[in-house]
Backbone as a ProteinNet text record, in pm:
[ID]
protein_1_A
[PRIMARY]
XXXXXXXXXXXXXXXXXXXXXXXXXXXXXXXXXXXXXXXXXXXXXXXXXXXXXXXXXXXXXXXXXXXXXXXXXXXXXXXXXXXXXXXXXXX
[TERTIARY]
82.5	0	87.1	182	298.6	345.6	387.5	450.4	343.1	230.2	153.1	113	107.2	62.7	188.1	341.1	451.4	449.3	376	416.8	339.1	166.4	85.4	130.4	193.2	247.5	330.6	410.4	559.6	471	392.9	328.5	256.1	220.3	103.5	210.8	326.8	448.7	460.4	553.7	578.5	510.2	387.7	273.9	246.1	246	250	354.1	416.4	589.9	581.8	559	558.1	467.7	327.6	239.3	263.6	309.4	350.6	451.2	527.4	640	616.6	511.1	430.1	381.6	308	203.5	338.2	423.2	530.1	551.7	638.6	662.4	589.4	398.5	293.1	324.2	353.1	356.1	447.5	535.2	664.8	600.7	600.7	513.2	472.1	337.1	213.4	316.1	427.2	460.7	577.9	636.9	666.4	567.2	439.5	404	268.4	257.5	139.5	58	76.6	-75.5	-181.7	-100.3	-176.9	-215	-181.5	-220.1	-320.4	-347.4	-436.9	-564.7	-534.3	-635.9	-712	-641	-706.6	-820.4	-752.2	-817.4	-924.8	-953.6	-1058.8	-1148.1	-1083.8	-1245.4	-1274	-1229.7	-1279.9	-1367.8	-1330	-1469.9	-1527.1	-1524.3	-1652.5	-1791.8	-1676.2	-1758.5	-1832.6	-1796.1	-1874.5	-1976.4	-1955.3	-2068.3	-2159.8	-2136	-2195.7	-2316.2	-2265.5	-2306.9	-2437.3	-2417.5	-2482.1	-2592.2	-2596	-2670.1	-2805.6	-2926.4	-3041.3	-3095.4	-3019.1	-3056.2	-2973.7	-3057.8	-2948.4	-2797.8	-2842.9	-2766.7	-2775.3	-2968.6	-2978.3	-2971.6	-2946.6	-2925.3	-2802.7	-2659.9	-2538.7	-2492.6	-2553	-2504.5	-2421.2	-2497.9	-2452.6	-2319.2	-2352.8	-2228.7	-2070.9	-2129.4	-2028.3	-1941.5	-2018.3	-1955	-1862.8	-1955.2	-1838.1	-1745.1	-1735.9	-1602.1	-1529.6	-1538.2	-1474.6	-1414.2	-1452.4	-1439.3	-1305.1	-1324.5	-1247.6	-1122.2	-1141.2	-1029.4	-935.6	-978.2	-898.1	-840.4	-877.2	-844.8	-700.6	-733.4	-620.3	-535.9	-560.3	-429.8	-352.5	-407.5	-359.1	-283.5	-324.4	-237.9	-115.3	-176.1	-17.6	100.2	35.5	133.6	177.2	114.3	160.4	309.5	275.8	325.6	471	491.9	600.4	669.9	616.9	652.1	715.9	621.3	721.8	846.5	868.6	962.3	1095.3	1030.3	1117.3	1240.1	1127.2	1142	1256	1249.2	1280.9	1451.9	1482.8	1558.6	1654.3	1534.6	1660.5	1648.8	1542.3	1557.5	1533.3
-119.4	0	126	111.2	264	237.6	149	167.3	255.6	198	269.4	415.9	413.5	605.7	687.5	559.6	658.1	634.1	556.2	625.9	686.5	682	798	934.7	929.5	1099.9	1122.7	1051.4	1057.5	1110.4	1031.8	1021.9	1186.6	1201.3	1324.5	1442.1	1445.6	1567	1528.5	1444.8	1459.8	1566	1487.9	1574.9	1701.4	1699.1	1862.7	1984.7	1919.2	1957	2005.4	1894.7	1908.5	2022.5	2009.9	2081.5	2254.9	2253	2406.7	2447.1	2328.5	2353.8	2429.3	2376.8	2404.9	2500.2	2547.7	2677.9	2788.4	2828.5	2902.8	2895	2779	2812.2	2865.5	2822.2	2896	3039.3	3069.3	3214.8	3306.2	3282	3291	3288.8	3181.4	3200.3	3301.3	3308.2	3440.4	3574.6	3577.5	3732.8	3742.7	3631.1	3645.6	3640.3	3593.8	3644.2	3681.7	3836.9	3914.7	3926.1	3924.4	3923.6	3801.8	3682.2	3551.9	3563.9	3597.8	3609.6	3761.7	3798.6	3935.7	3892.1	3787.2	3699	3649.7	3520.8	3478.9	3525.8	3650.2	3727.5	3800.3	3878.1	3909	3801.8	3693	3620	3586.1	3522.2	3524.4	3578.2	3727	3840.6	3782.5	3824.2	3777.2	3653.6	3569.9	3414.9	3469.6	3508.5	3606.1	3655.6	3720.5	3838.4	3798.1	3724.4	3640.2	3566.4	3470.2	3398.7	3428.2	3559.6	3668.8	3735.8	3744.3	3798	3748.1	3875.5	3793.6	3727.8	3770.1	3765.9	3666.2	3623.8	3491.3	3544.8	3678	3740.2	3680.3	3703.3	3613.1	3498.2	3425.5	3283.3	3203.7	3337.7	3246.5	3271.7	3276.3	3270.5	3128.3	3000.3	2930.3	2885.6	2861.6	2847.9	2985.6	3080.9	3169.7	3118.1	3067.2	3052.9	2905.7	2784.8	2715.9	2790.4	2804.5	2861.9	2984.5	3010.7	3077.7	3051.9	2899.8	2832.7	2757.7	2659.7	2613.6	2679.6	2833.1	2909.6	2940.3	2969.3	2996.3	2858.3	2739.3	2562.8	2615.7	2630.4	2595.2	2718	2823.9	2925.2	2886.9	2813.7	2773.4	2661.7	2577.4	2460	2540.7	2657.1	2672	2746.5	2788.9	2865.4	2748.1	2614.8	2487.9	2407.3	2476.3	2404.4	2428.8	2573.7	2661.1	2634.5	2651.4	2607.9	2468.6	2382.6	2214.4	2253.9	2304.2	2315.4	2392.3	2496.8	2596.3	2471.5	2427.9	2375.8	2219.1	2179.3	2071.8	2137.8	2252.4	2342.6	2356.3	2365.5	2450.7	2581.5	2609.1	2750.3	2852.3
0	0	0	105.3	92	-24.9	-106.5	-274.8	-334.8	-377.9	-419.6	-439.7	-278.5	-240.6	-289.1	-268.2	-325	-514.9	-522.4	-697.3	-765.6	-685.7	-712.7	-717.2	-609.9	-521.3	-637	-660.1	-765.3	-914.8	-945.6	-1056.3	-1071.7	-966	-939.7	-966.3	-886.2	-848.3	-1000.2	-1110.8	-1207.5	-1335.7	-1303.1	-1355.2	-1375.1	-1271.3	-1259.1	-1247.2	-1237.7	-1288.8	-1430.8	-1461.2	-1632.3	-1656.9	-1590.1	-1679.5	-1655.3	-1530.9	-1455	-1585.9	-1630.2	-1705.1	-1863.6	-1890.2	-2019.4	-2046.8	-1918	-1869.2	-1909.4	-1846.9	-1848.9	-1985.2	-2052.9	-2206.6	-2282	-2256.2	-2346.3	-2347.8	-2184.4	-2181.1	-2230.5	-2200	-2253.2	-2454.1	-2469.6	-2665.3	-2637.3	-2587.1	-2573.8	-2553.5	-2499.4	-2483.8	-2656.1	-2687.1	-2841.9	-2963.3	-2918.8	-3043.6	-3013.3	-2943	-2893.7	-2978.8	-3085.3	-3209.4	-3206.8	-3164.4	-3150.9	-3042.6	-2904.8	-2751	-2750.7	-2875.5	-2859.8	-2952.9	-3077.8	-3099.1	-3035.7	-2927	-2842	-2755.6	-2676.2	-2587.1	-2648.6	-2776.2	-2813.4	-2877	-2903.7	-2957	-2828.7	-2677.1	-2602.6	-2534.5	-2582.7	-2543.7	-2617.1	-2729	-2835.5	-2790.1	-2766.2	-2737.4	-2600.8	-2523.4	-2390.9	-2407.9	-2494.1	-2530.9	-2578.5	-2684.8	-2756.5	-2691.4	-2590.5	-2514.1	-2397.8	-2380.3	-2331.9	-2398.6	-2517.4	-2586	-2565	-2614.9	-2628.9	-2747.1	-2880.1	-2972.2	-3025.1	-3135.1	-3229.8	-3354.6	-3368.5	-3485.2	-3623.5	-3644.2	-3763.3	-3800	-3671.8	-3699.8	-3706.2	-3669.2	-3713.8	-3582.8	-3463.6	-3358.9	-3314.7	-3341.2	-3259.1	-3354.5	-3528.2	-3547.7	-3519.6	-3517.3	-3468.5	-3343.1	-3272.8	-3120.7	-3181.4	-3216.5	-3239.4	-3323.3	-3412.9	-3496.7	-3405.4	-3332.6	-3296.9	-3145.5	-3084.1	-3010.2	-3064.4	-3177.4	-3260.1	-3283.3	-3317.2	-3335.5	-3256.6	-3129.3	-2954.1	-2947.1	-2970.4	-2939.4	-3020.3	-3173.1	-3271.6	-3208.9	-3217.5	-3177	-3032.4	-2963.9	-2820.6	-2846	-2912.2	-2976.4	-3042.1	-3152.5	-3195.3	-3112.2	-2989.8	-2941.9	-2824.7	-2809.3	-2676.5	-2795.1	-2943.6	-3008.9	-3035.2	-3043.9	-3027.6	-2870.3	-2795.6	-2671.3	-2651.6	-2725.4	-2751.6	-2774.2	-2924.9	-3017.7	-2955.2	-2860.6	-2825.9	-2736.6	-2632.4	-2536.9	-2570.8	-2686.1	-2729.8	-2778.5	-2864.2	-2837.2	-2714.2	-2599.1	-2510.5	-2468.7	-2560.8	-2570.5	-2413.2
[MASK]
+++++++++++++++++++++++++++++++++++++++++++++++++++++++++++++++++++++++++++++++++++++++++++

């Protein structure tokens, strides 16, 4: 049972090691390439607002929100992606 709890714990600390580790490189991306981290942040309003609204906007509300849901996914990917690359680097 103590093996266990110790390679959970191990498993858990690794984890999150890593991911703390990732978070930082994104950011680190996000402050090199502020046009994509200023993308992000305004369709996020958008999708907010959006979301908020009372109205449909003609009808292209709901696909608006996905596509523009979709879009924040892919730009976050490309900047976790740069962060790999950087990271794989050294940089």
């Amino acid at each position: 049972m103590k093996k266990l709890v110790l390679i959970i714990a191990t498993a858990v600390f690794i984890t999150t090691t890593a991911f703390v580790a990732v978070q930082q490189n994104q950011k680190s991306e996000a402050s090199e390439h502020p046009r994509i981290e200023k993308a992000i942040h305004e369709l996020e309003g958008a999708i907010e607002y959006m979301e908020k609204a009372p109205h449909d906007f003609g009808g292209h509300k709901a696909e608006a929100l996905e596509d523009s849901r979709k879009a924040v996914k892919s730009l976050k990917l490309t900047l976790a992606y740069r962060a790999h690359q950087d990271n794989k680097k050294g940089k």
